[in-house]
C-alpha positions as a printed NumPy array, in Angstrom:
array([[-57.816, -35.003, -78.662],
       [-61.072, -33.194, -78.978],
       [-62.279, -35.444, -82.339],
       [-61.061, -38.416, -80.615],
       [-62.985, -37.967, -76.839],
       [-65.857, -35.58 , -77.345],
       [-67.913, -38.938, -77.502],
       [-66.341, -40.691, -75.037],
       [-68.272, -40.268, -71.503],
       [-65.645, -41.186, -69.17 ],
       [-62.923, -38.677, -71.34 ],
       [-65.032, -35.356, -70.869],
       [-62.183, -34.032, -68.919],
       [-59.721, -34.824, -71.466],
       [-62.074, -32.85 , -73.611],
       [-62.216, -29.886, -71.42 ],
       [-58.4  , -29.93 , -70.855],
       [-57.918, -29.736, -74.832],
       [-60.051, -26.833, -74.988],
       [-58.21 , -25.051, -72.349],
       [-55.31 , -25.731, -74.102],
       [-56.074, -24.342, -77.422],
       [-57.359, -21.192, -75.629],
       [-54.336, -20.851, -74.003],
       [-52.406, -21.188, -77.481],
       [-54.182, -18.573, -78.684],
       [-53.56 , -16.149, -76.176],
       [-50.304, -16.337, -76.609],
       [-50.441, -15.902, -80.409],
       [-52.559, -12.86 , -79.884],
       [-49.911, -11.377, -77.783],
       [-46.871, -12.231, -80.189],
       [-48.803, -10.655, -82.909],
       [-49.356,  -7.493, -80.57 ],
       [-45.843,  -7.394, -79.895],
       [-44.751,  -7.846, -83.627],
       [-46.899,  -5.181, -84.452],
       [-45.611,  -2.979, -81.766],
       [-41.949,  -4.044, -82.798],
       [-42.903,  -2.881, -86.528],
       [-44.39 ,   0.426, -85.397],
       [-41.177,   1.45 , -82.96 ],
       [-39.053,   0.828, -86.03 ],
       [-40.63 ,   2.582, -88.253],
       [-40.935,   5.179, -86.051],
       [-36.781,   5.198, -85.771],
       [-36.548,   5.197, -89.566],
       [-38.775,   8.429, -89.494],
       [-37.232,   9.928, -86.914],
       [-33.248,   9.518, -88.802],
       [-35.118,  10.687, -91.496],
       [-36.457,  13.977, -89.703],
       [-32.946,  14.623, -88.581],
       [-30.706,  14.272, -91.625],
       [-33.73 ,  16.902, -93.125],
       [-32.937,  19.02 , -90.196],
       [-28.822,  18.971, -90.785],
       [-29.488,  19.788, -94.697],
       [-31.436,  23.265, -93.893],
       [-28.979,  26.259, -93.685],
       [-27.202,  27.268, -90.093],
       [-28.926,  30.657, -90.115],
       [-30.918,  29.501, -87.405],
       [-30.955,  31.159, -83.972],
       [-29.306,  29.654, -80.517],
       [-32.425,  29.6  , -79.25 ],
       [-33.925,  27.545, -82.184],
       [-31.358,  25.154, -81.686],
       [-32.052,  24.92 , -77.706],
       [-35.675,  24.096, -78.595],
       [-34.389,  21.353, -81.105],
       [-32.059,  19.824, -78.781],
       [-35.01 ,  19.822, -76.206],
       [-37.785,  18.606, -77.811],
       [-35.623,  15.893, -79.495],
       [-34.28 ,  15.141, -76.193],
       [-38.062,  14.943, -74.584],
       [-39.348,  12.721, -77.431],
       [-36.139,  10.32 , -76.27 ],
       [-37.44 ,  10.272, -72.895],
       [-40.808,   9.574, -73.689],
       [-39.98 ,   6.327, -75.675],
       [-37.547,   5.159, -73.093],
       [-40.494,   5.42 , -70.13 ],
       [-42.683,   3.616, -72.881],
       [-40.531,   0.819, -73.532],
       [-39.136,   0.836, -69.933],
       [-41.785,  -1.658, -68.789],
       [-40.581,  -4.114, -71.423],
       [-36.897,  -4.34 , -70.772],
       [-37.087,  -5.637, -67.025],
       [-35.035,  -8.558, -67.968],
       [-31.866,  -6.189, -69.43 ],
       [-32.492,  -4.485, -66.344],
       [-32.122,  -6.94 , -64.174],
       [-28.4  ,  -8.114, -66.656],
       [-27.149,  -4.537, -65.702],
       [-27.62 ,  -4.609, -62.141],
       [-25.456,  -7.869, -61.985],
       [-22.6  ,  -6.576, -64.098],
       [-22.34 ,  -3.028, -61.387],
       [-19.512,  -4.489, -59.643],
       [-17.685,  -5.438, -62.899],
       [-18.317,  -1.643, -63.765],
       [-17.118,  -0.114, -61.211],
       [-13.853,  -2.031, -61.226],
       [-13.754,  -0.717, -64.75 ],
       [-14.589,   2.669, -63.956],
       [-12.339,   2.792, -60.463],
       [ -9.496,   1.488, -62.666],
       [-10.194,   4.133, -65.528],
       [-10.16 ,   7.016, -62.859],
       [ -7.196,   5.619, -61.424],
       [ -5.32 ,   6.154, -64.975],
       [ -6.316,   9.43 , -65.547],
       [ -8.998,   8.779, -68.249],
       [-11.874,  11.254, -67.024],
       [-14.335,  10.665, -70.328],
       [-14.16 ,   7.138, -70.419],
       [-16.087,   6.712, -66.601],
       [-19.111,   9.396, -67.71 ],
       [-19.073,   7.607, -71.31 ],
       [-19.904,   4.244, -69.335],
       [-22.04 ,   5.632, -66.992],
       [-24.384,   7.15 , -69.865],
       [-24.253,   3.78 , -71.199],
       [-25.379,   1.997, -68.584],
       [-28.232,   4.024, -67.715],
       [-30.545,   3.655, -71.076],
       [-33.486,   3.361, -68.812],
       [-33.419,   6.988, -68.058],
       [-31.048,   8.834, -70.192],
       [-30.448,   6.884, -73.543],
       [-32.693,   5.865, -76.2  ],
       [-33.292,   2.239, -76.276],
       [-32.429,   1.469, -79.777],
       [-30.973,  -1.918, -81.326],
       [-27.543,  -0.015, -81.066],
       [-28.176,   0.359, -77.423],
       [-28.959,  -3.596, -77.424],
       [-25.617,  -4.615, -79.569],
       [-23.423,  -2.206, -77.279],
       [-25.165,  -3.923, -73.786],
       [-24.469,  -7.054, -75.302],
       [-20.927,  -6.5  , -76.201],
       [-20.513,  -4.936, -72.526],
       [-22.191,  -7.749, -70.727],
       [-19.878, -10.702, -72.836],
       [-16.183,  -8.795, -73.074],
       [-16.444,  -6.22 , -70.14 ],
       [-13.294,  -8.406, -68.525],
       [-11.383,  -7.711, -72.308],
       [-12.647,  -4.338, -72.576],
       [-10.771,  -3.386, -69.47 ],
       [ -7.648,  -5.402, -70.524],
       [ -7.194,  -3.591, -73.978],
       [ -6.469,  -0.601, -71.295],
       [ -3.674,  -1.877, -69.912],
       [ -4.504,  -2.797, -66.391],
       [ -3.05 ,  -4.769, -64.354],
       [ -6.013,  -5.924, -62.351],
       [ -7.769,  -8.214, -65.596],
       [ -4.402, -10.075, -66.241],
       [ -4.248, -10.718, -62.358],
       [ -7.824, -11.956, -62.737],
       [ -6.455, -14.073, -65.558],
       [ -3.943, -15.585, -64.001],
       [ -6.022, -16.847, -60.833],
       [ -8.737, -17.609, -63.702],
       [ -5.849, -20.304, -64.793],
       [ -4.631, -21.531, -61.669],
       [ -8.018, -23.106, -60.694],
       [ -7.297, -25.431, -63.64 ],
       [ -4.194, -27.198, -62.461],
       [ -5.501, -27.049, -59.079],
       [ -8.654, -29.113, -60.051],
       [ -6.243, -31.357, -62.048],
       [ -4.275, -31.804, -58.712],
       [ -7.376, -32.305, -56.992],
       [ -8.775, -35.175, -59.443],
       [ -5.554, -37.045, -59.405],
       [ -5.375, -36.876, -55.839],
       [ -9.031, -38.39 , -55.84 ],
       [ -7.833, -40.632, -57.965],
       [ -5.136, -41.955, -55.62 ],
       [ -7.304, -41.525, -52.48 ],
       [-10.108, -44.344, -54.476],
       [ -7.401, -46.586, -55.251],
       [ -6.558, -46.713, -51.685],
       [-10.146, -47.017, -50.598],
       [-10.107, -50.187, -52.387],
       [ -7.047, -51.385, -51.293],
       [ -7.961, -50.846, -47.805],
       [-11.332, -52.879, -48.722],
       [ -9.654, -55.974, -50.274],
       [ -7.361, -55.984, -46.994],
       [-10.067, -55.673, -44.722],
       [-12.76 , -57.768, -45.483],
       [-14.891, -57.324, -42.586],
       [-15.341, -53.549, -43.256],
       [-18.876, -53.307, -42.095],
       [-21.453, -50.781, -41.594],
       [-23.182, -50.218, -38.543],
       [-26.606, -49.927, -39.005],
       [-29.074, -47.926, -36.528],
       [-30.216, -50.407, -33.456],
       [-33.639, -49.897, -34.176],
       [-35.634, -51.7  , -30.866],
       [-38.793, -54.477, -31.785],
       [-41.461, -52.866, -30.929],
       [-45.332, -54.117, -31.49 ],
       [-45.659, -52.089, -35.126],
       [-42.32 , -54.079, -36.297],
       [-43.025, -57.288, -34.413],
       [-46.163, -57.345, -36.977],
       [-43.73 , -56.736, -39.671],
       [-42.033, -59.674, -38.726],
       [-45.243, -61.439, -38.63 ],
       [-46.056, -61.065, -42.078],
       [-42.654, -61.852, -43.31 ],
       [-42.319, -65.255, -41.779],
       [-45.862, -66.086, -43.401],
       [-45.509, -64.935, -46.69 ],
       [-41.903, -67.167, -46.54 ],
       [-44.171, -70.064, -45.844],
       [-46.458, -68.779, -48.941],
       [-44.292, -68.362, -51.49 ],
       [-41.257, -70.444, -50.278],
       [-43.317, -73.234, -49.181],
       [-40.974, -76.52 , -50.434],
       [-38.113, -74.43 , -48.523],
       [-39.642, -73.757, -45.962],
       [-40.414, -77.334, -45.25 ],
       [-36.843, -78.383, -44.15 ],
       [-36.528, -74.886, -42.841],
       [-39.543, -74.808, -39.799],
       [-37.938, -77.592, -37.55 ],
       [-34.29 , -77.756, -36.09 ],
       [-32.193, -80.317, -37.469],
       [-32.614, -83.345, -35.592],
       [-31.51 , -86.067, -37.336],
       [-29.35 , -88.471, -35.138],
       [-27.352, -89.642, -38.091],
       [-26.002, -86.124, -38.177],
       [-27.004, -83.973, -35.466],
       [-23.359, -84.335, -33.629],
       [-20.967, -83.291, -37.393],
       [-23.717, -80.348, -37.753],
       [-23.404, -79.009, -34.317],
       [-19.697, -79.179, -34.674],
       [-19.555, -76.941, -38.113],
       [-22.929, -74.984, -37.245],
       [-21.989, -72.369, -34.549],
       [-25.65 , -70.649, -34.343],
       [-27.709, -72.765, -35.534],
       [-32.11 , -71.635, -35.58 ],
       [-35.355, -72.4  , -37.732],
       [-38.324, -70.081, -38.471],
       [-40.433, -72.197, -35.664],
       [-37.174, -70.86 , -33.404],
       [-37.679, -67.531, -34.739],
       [-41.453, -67.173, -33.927],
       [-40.744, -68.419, -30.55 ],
       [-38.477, -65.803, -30.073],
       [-40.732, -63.552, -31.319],
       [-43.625, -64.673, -28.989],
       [-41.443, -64.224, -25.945],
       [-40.422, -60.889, -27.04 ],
       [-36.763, -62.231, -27.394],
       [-35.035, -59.701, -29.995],
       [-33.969, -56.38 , -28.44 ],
       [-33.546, -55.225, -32.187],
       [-35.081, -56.183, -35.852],
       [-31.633, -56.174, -37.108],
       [-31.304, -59.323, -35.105],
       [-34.811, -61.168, -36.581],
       [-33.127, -59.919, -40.144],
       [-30.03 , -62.105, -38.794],
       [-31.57 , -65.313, -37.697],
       [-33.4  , -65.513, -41.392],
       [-30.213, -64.832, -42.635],
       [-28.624, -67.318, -40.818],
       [-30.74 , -70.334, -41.859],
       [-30.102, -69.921, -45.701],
       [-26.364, -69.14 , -44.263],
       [-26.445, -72.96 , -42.514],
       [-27.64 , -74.539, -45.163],
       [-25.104, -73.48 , -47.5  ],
       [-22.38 , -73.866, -44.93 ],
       [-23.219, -77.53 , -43.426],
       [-24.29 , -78.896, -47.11 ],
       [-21.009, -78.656, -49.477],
       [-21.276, -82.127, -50.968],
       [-21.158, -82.041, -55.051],
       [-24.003, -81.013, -56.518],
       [-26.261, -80.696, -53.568],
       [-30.073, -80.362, -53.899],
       [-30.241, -78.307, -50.906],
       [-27.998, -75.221, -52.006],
       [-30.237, -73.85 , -54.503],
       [-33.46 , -74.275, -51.792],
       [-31.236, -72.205, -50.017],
       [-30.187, -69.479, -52.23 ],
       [-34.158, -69.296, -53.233],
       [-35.126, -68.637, -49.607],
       [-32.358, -66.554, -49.039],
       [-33.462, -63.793, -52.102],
       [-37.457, -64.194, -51.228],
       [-36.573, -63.261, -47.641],
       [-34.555, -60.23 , -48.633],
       [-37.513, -59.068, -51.078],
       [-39.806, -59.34 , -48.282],
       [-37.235, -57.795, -45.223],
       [-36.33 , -54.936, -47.96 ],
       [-40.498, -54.428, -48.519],
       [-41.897, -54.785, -44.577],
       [-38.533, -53.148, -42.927],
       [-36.255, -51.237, -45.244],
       [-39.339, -49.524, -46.642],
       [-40.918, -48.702, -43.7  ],
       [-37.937, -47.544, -41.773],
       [-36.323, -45.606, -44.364],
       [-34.368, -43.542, -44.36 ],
       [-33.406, -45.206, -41.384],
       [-30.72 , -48.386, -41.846],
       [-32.8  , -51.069, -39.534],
       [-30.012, -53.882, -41.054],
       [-26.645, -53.949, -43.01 ],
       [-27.571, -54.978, -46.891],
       [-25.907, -57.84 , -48.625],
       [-23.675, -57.239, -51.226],
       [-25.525, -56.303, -54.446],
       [-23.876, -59.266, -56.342],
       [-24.093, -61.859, -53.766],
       [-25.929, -64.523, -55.946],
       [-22.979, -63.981, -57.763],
       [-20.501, -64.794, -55.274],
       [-22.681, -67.766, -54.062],
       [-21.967, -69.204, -57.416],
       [-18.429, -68.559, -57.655],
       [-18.259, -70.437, -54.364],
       [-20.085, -73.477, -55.931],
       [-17.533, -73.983, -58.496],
       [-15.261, -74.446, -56.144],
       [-17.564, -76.639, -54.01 ],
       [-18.148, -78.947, -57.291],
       [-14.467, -79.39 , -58.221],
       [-12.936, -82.838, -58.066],
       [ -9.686, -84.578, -58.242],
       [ -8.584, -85.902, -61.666],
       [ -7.05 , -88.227, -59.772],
       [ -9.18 , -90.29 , -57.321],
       [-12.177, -88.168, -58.272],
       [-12.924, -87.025, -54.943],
       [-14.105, -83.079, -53.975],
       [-11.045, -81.11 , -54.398],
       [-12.152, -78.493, -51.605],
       [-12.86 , -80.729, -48.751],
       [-10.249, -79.445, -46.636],
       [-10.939, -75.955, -46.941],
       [-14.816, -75.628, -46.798],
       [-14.203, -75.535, -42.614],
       [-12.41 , -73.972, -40.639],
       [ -8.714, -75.633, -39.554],
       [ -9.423, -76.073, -36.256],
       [-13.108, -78.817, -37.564],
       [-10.129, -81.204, -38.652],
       [ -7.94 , -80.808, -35.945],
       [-10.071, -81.801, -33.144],
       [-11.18 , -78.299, -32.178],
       [ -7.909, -76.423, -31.995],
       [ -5.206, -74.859, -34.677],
       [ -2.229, -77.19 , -35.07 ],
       [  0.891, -75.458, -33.301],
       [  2.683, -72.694, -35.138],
       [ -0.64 , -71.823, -37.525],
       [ -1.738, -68.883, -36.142],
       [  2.221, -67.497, -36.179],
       [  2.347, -67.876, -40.164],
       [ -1.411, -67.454, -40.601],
       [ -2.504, -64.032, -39.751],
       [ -6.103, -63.998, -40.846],
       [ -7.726, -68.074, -40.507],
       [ -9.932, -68.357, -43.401],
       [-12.088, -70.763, -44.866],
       [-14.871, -71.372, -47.658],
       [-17.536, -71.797, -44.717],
       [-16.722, -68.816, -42.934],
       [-16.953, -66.704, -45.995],
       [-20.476, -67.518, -47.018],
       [-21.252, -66.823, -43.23 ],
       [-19.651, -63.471, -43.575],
       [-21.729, -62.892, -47.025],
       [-24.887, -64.097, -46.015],
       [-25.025, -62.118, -43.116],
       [-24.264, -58.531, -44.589],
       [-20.525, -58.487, -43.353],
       [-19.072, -57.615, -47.113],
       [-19.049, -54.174, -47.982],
       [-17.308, -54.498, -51.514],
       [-16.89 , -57.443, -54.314],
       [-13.038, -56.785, -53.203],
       [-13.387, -57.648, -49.722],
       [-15.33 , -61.385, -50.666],
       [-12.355, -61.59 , -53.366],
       [ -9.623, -60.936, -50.574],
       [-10.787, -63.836, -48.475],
       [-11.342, -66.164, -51.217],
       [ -7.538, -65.426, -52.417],
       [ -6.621, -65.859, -48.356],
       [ -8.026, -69.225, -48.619],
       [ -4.69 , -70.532, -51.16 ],
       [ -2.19 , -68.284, -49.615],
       [ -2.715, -69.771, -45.708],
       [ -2.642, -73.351, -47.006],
       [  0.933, -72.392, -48.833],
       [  2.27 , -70.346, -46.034],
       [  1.715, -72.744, -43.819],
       [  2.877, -75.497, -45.756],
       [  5.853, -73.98 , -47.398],
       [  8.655, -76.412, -47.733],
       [  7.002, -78.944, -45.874],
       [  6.556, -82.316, -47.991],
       [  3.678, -83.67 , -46.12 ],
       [  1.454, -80.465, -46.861],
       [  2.779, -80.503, -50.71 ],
       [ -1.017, -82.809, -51.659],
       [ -3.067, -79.661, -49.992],
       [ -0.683, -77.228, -51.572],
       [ -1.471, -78.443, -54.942],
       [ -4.739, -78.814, -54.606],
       [ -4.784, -74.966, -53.21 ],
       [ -3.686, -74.077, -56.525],
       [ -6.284, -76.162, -58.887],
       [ -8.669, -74.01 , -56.515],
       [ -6.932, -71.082, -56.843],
       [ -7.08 , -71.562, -60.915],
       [-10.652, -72.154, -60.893],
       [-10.944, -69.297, -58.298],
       [ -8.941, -66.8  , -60.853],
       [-11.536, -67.623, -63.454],
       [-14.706, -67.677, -61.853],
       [-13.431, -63.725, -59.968],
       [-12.538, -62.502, -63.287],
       [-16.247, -63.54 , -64.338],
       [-17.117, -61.748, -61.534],
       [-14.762, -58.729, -62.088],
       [-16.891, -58.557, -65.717],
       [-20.385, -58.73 , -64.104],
       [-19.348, -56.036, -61.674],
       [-18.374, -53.953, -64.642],
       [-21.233, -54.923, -66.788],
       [-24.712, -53.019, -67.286],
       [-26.542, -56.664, -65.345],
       [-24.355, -55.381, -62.57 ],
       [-25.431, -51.842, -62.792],
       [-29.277, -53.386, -62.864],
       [-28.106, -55.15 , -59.551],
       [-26.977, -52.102, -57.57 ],
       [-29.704, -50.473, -58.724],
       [-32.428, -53.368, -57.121],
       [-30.07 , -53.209, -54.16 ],
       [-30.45 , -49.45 , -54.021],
       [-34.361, -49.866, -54.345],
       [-37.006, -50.267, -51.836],
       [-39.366, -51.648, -53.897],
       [-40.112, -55.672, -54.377],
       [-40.386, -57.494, -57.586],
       [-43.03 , -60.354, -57.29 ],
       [-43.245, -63.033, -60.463],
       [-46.166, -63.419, -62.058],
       [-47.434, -67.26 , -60.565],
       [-47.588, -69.935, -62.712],
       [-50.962, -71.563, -63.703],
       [-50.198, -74.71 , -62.601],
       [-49.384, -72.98 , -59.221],
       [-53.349, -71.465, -59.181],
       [-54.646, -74.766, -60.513],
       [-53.281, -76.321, -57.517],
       [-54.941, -73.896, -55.16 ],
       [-57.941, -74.313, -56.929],
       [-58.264, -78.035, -56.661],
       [-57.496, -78.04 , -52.987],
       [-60.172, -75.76 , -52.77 ],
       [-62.687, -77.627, -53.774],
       [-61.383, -80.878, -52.119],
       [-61.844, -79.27 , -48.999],
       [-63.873, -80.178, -46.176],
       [-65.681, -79.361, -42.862],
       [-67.022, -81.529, -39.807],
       [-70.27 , -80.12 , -38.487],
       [-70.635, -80.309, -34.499]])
């Protein structure tokens, strides 16, 4: 680093950093040296020392008690002073001992207990090598052994206390096994309940529009007309075609616009941003619902505007108001879903080639002038249709994949509940179960991405505050540029 920057003006403090480091490096070979050399010295001041001794038990016994008192003293003082001098270094075996006391004094209550009065002052003097012990590598081997079998030391004693210990040691097992199976059982349930319920939502906090998110809001409707500016063209105005302003009223319950939504937003209309995160929702959510013909143009505008408005919600909202939940999410595989649902939308008859789904992308009631024919809502517990469901995903209502599978499925099963044994429904009933083929096929793809490592990548940008913006194309800038330059100005 030093030969590569030390010419470099603008890496000087890469240079200085280097140097630092290779001080610092050899610091710390200096003192592992030291302490090699100190290592070398204590041991062969041991070896001299056994040596001394074995000289000392060869001389003859004719030796005074007194001669022997000295010996045993000044042996024992020359232990002590080694011990103080290594004291300082063995803080860390220290510190082992003081956590094993309470194992020792189980061991040494238990000991007393059976009569064994050596064993308890034989411990003790082990234990204490700071002060009364020399610290030599048998000392280390017979902490070491103490500190790893003290629970089978005590057990080769016979008490009754270690097998005890044992015992509870084992039951711990099974009862986490217990525990993880009944975890087990209590998931599967979860996601039961989830595939029967699938309006299982979340409230999120009812965080009031104030001027600081009003701005937010702001700058999310313009960048929508920035980036999503071909969308956003059929998107500003309310629909108000006469050819088909009475059939969309009749299928759209709430319908609303972006110029709708900055009205409301000049007249301080929304009480909460959850609600200005609804009504954007809500206009990719139309547009899906009200155009179901076969391959329609307008669904993918849709599903575009629909994932640039999250990006931007999740980046002036989400972000700011974390960790607070301003608006429920969407599922993380929603695209997903949206395209399981066109499948089904693109279907046809083999037969007359007309749309297979017709009669179940609204709700019963659309082709029944307005109200349930008698006797549905007696075999049909939970109505159902195509159109309602991408309402309920659009708008954050689906907590799970499950719960967006559960309705789908509920779509087949109400046609051939209702319609069981009657011959008039028998057409719908079969064409129910070409959708519920397709349906099968198209979930289990979904099942797969769920599973998948794309799925994991999903959950994961779901999870994430952060927004990805593409690179823009060149012929996106060259546009700019040209109507740039083809601008003009009036003087007055």
């Amino acid at each position: 680093a030093v030969l590569f920057n030390k010419d470099r003006e603008d890496s000087n403090w890469v240079v200085v950093l280097a140097k630092q480091m290779s001080k610092a490096f050899q610091r710390v070979r200096k003192n592992a040296e030291k302490k090699a050399e100190k290592k070398a010295a204590r041991l062969a001041a041991a070896s001299s020392g056994d040596g001394s001794s074995a000289g000392n038990e060869s001389k003859p016994s004719s030796s005074s008690k007194e001669g022997e008192k000295k010996k045993s003293s000044s042996s024992s003082s020359s232990g002590d002073q080694k011990a103080s001098k290594e004291g300082g270094k063995k803080k860390k075996i220290n510190i082992k001992l003081k956590r094993q006391k309470s194992s020792a004094s189980v061991g040494d209550a238990s000991k007393a207990s059976s009569g064994d009065s050596s064993a308890p002052t034989a411990d003790a003097a082990a234990s204490a090598t700071s002060n009364d012990s020399k610290p030599s590598k048998k000392s280390k081997t017979k902490l070491k052994l103490k500190l790893s079998t003290a629970s089978g030391s005590d057990t080769k004693k016979g008490d009754d206390t270690p097998k005890a210990s044992a015992k509870s040691s084992k039951t711990p097992k099974s009862s986490s096994s217990s525990s993880s199976t009944s975890s087990k059982q209590q998931q599967q349930q979860q996601q039961q309940q989830k595939q029967s319920d699938p309006k299982d939502e979340v409230a999120p906090q009812q965080l009031p529009m104030n001027p600081s998110r009003k701005a937010q809001c702001y700058k999310i409707i313009s960048s929508l007309k920035r980036r999503q500016s071909s969308a956003c063209k059929w998107f500003n105005k309310p629909v108000s075609d006469l050819a088909i302003i009475k059939d969309y009223k009749e299928k759209i319950k709430n319908p609303t616009d972006l110029s709708t939504i900055l009205s409301k937003l000049d007249k301080n209309q929304y009480a909460y941003i959850g609600d200005f995160v609804l009504d954007l929702r809500r206009i990719a959510a139309n547009c899906l619902q009200y155009n179901t013909t076969v391959d329609d143009s307008f669904r993918p505008l849709a599903v575009d505007f629909l994932t640039t408005a999250e990006d931007l919600c999740k980046f002036f909202i989400a972000k700011v108001e974390a960790p607070k939940v301003a608006y429920p999410p969407l599922l993380y595989c929603w695209p997903e879903c949206i395209k399981a649902i066109d499948e089904l939308v693109n279907m046809t008859n083999p037969d007359d080639n007309l749309q297979t789904a017709w009669f179940f992308l609204h709700p019963v009631s659309y082709f029944c002038g307005g109200a349930y024919p008698d006797g549905y809502l007696d075999k049909v517990k939970n109505p159902i249709d195509l159109g309602t469901i991408v309402q309920h995903l659009v708008s954050g209502r689906y907590r799970s994949a499950g719960a967006f599978v559960a309705d789908c499925r509920s779509v087949v099963q109400n046609c051939n509940a209702y319609y069981a044994g009657d011959d008039e429904g028998a057409a719908l009933c079969e064409k129910a179960n070409r959708l519920y083929g397709s349906m099968e096929k198209n979930l289990g793809e979904l099942f797969l991405f769920d599973q998948s490592d794309k799925g994991t990548k999903a959950r994961e940008k779901v999870a994430s505050k952060y927004m990805t913006i593409k690179k823009p194309e060149k012929d996106f800038l060259r546009d700019i540029m040209r109507e740039l330059r083809a601008a003009t100005y009036t003087d007055k």
